[in-house]
LUMSELO-171230 format. One record per atom (N, C-alpha, C): atom name; x, y, z; residue number from 1. Coordinates in nm, 3 decimals. Layout:
<recs>
('CA',(X,Y,Z),NUM)
...
</recs>
This chain:
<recs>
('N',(-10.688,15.496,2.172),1)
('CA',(-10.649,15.484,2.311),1)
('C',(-10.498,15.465,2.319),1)
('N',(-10.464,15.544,2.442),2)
('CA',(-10.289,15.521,2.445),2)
('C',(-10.272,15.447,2.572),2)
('N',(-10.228,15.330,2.590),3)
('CA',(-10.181,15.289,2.672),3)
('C',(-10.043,15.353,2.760),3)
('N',(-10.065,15.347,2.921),4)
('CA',(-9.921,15.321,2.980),4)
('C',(-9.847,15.232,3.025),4)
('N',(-9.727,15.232,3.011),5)
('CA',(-9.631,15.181,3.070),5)
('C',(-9.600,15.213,3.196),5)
('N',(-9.587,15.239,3.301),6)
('CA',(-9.580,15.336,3.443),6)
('C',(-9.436,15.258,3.499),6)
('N',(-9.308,15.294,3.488),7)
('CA',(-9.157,15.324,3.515),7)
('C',(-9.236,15.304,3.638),7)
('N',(-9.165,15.218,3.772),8)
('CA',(-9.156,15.199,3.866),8)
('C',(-9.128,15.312,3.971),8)
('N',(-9.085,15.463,3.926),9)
('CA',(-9.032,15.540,3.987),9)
('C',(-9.133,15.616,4.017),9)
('N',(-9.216,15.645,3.880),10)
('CA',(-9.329,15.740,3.900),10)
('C',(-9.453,15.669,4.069),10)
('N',(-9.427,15.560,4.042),11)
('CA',(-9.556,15.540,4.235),11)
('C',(-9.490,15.564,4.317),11)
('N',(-9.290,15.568,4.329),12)
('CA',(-9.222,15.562,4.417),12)
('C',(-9.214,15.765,4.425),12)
('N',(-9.222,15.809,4.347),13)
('CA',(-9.238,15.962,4.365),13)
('C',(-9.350,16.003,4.434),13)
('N',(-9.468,15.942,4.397),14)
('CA',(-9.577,15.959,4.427),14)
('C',(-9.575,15.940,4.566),14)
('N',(-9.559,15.842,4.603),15)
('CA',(-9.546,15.801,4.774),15)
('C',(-9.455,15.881,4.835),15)
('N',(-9.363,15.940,4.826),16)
('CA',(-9.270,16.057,4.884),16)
('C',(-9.341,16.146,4.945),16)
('N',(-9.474,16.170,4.909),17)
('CA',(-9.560,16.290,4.983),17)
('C',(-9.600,16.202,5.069),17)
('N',(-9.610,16.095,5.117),18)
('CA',(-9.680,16.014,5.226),18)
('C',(-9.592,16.023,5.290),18)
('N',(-9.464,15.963,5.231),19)
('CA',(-9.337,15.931,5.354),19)
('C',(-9.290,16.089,5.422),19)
('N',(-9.314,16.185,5.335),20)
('CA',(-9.258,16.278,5.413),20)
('C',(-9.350,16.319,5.503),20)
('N',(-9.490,16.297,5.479),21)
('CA',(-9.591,16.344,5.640),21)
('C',(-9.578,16.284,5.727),21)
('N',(-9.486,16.178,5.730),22)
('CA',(-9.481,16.085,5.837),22)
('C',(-9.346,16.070,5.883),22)
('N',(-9.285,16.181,5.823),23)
('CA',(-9.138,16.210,5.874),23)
('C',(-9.031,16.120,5.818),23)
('N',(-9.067,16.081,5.709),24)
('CA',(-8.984,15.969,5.685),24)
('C',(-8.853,16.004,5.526),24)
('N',(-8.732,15.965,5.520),25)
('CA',(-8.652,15.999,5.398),25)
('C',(-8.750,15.948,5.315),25)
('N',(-8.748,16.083,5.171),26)
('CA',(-8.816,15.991,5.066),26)
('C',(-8.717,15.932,4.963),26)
('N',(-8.817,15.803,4.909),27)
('CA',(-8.707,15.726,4.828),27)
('C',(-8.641,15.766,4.701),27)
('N',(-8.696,15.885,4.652),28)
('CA',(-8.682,15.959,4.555),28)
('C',(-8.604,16.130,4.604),28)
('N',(-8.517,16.167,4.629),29)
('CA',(-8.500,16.273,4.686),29)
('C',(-8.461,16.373,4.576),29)
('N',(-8.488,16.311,4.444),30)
('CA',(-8.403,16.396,4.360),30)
('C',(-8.557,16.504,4.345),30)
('N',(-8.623,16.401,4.377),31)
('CA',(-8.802,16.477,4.337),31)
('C',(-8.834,16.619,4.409),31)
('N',(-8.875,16.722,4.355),32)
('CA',(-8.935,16.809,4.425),32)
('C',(-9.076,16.806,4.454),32)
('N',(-9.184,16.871,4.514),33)
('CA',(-9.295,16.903,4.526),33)
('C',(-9.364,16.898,4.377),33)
('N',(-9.343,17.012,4.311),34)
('CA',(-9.358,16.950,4.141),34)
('C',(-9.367,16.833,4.094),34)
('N',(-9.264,16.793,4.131),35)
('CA',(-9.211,16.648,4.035),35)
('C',(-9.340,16.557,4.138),35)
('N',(-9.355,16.553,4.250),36)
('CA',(-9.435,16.459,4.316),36)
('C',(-9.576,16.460,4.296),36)
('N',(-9.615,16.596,4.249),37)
('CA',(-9.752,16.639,4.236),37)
('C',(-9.805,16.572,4.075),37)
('N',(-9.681,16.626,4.017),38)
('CA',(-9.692,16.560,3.862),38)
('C',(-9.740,16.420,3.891),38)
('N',(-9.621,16.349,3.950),39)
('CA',(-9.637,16.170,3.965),39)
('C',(-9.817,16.168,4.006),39)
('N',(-9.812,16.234,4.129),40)
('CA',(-9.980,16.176,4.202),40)
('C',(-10.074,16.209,4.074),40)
('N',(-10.128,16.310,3.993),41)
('CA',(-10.193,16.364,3.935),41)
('C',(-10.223,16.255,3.778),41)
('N',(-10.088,16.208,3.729),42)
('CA',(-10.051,16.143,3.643),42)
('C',(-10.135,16.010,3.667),42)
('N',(-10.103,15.960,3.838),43)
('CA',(-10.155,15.792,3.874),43)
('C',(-10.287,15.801,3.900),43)
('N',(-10.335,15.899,3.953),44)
('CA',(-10.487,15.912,3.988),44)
('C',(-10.567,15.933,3.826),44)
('N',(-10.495,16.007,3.723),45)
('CA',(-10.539,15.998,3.613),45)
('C',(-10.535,15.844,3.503),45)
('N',(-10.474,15.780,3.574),46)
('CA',(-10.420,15.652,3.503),46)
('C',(-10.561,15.578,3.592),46)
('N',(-10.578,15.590,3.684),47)
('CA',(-10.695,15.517,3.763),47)
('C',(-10.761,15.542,3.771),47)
('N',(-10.870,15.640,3.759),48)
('CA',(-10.967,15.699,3.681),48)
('C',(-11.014,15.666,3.539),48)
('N',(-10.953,15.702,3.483),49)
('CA',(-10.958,15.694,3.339),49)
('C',(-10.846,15.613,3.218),49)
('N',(-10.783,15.564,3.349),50)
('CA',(-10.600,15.500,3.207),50)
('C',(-10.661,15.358,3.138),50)
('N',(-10.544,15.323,3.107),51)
('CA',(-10.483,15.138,3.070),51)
('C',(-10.369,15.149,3.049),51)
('N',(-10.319,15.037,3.127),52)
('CA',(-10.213,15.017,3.208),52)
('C',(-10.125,14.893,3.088),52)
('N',(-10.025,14.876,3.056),53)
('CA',(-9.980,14.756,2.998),53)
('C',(-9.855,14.723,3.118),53)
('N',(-9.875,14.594,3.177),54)
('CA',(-9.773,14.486,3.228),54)
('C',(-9.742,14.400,3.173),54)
('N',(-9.641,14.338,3.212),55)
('CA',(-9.643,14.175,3.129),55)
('C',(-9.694,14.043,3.159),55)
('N',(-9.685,13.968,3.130),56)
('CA',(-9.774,13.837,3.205),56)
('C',(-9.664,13.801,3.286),56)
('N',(-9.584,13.786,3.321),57)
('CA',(-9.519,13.683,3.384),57)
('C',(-9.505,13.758,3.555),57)
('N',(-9.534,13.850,3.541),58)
('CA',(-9.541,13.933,3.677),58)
('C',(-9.446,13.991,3.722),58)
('N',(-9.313,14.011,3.664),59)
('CA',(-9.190,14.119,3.661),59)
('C',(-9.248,14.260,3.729),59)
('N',(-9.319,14.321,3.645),60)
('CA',(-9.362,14.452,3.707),60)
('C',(-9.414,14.464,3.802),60)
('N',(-9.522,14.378,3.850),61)
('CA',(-9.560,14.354,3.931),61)
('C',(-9.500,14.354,4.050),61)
('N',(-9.381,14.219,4.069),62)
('CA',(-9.289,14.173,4.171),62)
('C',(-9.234,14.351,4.208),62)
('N',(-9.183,14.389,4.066),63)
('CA',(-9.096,14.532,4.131),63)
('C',(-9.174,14.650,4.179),63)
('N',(-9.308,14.665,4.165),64)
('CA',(-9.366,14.725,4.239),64)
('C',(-9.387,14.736,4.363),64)
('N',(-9.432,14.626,4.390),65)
('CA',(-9.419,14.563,4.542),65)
('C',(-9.302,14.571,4.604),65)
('N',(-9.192,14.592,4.562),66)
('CA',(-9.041,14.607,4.628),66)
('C',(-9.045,14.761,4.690),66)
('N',(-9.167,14.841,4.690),67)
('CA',(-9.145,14.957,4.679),67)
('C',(-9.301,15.008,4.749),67)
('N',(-9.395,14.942,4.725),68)
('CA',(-9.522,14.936,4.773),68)
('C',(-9.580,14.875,4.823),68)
('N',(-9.671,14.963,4.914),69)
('CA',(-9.792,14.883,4.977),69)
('C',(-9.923,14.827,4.915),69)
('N',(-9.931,14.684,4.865),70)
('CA',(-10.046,14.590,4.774),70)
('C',(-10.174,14.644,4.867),70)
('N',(-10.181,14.714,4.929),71)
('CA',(-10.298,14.734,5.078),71)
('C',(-10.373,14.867,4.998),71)
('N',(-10.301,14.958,4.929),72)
('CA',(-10.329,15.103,4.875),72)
('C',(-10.299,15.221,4.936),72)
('N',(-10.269,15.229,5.015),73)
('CA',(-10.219,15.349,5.163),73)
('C',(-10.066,15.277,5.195),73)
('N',(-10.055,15.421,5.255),74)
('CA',(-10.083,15.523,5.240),74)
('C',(-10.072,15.632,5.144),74)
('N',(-9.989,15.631,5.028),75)
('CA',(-10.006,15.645,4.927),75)
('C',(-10.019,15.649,4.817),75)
('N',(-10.055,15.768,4.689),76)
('CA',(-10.123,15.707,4.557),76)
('C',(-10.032,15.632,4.484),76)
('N',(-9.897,15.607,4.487),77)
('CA',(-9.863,15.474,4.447),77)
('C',(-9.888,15.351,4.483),77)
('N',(-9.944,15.359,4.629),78)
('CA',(-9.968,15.250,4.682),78)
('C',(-10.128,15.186,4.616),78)
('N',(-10.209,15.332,4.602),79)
('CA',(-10.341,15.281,4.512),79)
('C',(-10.326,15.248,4.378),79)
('N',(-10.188,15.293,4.329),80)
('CA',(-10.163,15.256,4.207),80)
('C',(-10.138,15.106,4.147),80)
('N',(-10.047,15.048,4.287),81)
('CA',(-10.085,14.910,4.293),81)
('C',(-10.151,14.840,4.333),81)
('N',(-10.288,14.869,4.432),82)
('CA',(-10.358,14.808,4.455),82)
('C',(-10.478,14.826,4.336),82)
('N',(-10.482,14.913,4.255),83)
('CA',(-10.583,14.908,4.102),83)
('C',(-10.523,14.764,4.029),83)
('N',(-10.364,14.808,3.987),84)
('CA',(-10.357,14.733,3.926),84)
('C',(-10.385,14.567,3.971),84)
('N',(-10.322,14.539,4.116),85)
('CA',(-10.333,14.379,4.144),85)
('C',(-10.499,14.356,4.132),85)
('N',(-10.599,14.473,4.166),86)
('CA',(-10.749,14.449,4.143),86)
('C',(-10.786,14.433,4.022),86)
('N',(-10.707,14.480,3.957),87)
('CA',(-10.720,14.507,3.776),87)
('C',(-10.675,14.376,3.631),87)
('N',(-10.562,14.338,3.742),88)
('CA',(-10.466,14.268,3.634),88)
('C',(-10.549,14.163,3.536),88)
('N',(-10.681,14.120,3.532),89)
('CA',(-10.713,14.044,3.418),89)
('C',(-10.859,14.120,3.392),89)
('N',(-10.837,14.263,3.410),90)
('CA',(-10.957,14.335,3.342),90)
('C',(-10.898,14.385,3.260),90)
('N',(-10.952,14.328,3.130),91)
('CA',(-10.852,14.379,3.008),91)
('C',(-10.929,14.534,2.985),91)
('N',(-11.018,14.554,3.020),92)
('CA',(-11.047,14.732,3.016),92)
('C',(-11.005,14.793,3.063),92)
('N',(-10.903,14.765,3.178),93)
('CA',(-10.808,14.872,3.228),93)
('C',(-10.645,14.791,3.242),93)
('N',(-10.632,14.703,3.212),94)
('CA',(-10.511,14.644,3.199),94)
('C',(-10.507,14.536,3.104),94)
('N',(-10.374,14.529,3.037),95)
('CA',(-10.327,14.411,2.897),95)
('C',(-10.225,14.402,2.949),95)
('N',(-10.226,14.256,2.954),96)
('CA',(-10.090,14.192,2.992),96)
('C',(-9.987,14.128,2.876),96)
('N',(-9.900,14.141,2.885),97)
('CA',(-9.830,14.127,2.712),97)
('C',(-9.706,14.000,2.780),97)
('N',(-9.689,13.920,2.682),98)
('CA',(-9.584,13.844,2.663),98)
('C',(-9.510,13.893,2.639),98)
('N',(-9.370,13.856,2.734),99)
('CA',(-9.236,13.931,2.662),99)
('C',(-9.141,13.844,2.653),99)
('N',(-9.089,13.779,2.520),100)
('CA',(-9.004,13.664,2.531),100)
('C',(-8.871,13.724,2.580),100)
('N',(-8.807,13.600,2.617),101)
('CA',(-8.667,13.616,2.685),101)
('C',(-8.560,13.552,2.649),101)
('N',(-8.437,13.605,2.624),102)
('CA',(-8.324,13.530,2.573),102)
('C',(-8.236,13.494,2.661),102)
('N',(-8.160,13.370,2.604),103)
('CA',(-8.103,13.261,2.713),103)
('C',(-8.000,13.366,2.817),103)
('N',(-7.959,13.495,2.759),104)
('CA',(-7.896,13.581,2.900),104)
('C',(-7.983,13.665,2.985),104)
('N',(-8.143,13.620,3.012),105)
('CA',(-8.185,13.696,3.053),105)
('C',(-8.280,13.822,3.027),105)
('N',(-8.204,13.843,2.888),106)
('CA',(-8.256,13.988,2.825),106)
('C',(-8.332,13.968,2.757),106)
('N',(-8.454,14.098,2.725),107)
('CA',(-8.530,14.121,2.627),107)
('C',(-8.551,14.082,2.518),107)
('N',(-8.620,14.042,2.500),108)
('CA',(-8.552,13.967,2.302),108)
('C',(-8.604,14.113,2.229),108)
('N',(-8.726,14.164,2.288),109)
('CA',(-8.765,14.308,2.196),109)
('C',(-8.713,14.429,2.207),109)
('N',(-8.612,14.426,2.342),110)
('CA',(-8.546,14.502,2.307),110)
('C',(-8.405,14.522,2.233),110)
('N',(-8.368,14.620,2.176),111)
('CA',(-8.282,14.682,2.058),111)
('C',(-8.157,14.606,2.110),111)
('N',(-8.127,14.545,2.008),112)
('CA',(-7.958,14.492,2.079),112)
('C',(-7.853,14.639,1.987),112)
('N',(-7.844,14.744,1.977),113)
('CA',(-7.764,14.824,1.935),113)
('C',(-7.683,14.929,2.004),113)
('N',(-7.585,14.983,1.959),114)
('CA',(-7.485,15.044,2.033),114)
('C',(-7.515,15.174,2.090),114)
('N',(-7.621,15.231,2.000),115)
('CA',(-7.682,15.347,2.108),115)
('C',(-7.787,15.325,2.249),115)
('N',(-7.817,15.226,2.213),116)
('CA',(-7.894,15.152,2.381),116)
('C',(-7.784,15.084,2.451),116)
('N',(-7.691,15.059,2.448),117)
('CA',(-7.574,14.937,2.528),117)
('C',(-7.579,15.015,2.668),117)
('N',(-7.558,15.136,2.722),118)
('CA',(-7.586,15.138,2.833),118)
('C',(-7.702,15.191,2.897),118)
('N',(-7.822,15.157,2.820),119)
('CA',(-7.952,15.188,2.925),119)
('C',(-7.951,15.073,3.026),119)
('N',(-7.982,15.127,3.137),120)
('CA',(-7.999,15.017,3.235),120)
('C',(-8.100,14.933,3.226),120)
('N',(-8.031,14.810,3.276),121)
('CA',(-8.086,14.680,3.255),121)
('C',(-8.218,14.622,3.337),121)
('N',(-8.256,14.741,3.408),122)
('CA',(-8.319,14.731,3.526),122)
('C',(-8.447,14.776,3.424),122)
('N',(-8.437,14.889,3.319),123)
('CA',(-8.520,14.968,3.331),123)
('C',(-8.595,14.929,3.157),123)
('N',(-8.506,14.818,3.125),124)
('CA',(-8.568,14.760,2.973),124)
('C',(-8.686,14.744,2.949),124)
('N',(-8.707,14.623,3.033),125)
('CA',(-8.848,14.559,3.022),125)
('C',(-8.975,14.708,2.965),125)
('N',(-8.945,14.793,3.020),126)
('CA',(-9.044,14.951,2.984),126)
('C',(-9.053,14.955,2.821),126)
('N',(-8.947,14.938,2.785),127)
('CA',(-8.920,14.949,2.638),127)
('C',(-8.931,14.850,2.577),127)
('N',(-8.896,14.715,2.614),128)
('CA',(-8.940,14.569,2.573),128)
('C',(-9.128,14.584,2.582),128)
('N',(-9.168,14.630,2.654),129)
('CA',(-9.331,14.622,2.651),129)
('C',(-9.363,14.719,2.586),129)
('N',(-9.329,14.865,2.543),130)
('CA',(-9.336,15.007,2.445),130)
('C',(-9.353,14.872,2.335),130)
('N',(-9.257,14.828,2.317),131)
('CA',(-9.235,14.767,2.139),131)
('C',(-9.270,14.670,2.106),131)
('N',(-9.311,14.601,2.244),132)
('CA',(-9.401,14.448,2.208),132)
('C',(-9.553,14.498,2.206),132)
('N',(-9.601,14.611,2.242),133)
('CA',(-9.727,14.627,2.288),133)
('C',(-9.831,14.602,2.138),133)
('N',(-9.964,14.570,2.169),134)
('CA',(-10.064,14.584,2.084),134)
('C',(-10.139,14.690,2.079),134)
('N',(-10.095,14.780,2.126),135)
('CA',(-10.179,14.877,2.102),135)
('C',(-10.046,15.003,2.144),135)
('N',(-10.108,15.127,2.059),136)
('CA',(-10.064,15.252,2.108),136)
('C',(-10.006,15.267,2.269),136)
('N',(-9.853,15.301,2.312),137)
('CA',(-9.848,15.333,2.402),137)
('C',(-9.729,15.438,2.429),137)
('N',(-9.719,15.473,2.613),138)
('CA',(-9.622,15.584,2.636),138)
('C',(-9.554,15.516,2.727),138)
('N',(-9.448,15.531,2.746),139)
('CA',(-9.372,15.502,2.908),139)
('C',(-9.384,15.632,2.965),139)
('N',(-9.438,15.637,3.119),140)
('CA',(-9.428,15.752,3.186),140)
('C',(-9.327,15.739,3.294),140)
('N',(-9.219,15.845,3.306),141)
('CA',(-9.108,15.881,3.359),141)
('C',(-9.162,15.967,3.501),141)
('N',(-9.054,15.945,3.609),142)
('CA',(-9.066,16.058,3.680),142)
('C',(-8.902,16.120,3.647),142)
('N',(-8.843,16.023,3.729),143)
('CA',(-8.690,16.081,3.799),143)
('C',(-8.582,15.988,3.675),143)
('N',(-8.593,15.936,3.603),144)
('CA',(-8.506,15.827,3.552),144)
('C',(-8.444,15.902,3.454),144)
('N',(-8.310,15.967,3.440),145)
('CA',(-8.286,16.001,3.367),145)
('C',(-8.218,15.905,3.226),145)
('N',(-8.209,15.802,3.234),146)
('CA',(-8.184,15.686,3.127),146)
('C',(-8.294,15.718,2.978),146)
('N',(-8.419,15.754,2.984),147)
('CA',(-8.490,15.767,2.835),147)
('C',(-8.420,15.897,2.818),147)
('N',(-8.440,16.001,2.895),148)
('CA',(-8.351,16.144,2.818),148)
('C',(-8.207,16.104,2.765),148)
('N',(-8.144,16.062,2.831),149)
('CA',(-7.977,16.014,2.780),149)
('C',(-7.983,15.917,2.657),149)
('N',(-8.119,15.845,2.627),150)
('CA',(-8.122,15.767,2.519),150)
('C',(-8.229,15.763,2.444),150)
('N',(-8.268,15.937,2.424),151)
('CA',(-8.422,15.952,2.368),151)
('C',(-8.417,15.940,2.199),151)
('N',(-8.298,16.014,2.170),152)
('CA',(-8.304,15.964,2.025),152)
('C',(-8.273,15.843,1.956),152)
('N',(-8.197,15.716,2.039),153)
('CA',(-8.259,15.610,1.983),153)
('C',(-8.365,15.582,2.013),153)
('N',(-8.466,15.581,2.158),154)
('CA',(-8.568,15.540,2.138),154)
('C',(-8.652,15.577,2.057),154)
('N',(-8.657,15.713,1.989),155)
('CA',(-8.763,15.749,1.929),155)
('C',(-8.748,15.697,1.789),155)
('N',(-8.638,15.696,1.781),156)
('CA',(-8.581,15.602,1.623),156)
('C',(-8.665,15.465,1.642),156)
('N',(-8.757,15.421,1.735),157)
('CA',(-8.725,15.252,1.729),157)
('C',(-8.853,15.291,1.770),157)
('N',(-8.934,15.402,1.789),158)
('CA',(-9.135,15.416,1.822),158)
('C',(-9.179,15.428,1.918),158)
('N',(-9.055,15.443,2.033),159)
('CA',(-9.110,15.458,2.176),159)
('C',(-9.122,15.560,2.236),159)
('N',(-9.211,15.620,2.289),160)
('CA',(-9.248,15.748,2.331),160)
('C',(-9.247,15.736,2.485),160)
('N',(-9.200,15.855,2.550),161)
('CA',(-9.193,15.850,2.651),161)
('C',(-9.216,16.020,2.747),161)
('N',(-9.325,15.973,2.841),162)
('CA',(-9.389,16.083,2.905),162)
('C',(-9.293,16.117,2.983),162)
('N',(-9.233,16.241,3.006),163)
('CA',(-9.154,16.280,3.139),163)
('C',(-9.198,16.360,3.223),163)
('N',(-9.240,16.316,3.301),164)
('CA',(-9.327,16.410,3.393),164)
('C',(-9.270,16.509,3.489),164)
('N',(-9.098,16.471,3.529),165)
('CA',(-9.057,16.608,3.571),165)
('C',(-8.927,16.608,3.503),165)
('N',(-8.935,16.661,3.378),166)
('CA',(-8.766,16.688,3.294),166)
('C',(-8.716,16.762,3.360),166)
('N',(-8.693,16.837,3.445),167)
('CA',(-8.672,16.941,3.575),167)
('C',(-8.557,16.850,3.685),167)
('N',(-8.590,16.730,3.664),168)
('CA',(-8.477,16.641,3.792),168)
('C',(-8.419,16.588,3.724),168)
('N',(-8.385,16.557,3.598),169)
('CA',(-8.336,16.442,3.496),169)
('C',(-8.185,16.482,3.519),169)
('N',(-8.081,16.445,3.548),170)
('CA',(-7.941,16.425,3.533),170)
('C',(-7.906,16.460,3.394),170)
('N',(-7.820,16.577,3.411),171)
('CA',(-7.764,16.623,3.232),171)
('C',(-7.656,16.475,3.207),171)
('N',(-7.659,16.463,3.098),172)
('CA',(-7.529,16.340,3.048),172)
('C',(-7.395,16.386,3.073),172)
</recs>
């Protein structure tokens, strides 16, 4: 079994097809139709059939919610977090992982080295849980171009990462 990681961007892509039936800017504009279809297809497959890795302390969580509706609608990011808050101590579809923390804040699992120094700090914790995890896992990408700009250290260090639309990723 491969666990995911689910990048905060991929439910926020996903919901772009809601916000735009309702006339609304989406929060993702770099996304096309593609890229959004990917995201929905990806989360409905993660909820159906996935496992999800968060951390315990509720980080991912909190940042989901900065972005979603805990209700499930109007869209599949929004069911994406309402699985998970239904989910979070069913360890058959979700594992919650400890992620220790160092006195600045940061990751302790993630890489203190000079080819990671500028991945964003926002977007660690993905890779702090890739490398703390107990089991097999992927980070799934929509729009973030930060794992492409820093794929060959990550892959040096075991972390795999799904990109679901390499099509919007920002060249370096």
């Amino acid at each position: 079994m491969t666990a995911s990681i689910v990048d905060e961007n991929v439910p926020i892509v996903a919901n772009d097809v809601a916000r735009l039936s309702q006339r609304k800017q989406p929060l993702a504009p770099q996304a096309d139709n593609k890229c959004r279809l990917a995201a929905i297809q990806r989360l409905r497959q993660i909820i159906s059939s996935g496992h999800v890795l968060i951390d315990d302390a509720g980080s991912l969580l909190a940042g989901y919610r900065q972005y979603l509706s805990g209700k499930g609608q109007p869209g599949v990011g929004d069911a994406f977090l309402k699985y998970l808050a239904d989910n979070e101590y069913n360890e058959q579809k979700v594992t919650r992982i400890a992620l220790s923390i160092n006195n600045d804040r940061t990751f302790a699992a993630f890489p203190e080295v000079p080819q990671l120094a500028t991945f964003d700090a926002a977007d660690r914790i993905f890779v702090a849980l890739a490398l703390t995890a107990p089991i097999d896992s992927t980070v799934v990408n929509a729009v973030d171009s930060d794992y492409s700009h820093h794929s060959q250290a990550l892959v040096q260090f075991g972390v795999r990462v799904e990109e679901l639309c390499p099509e919007t990723l920002k060249a370096k």
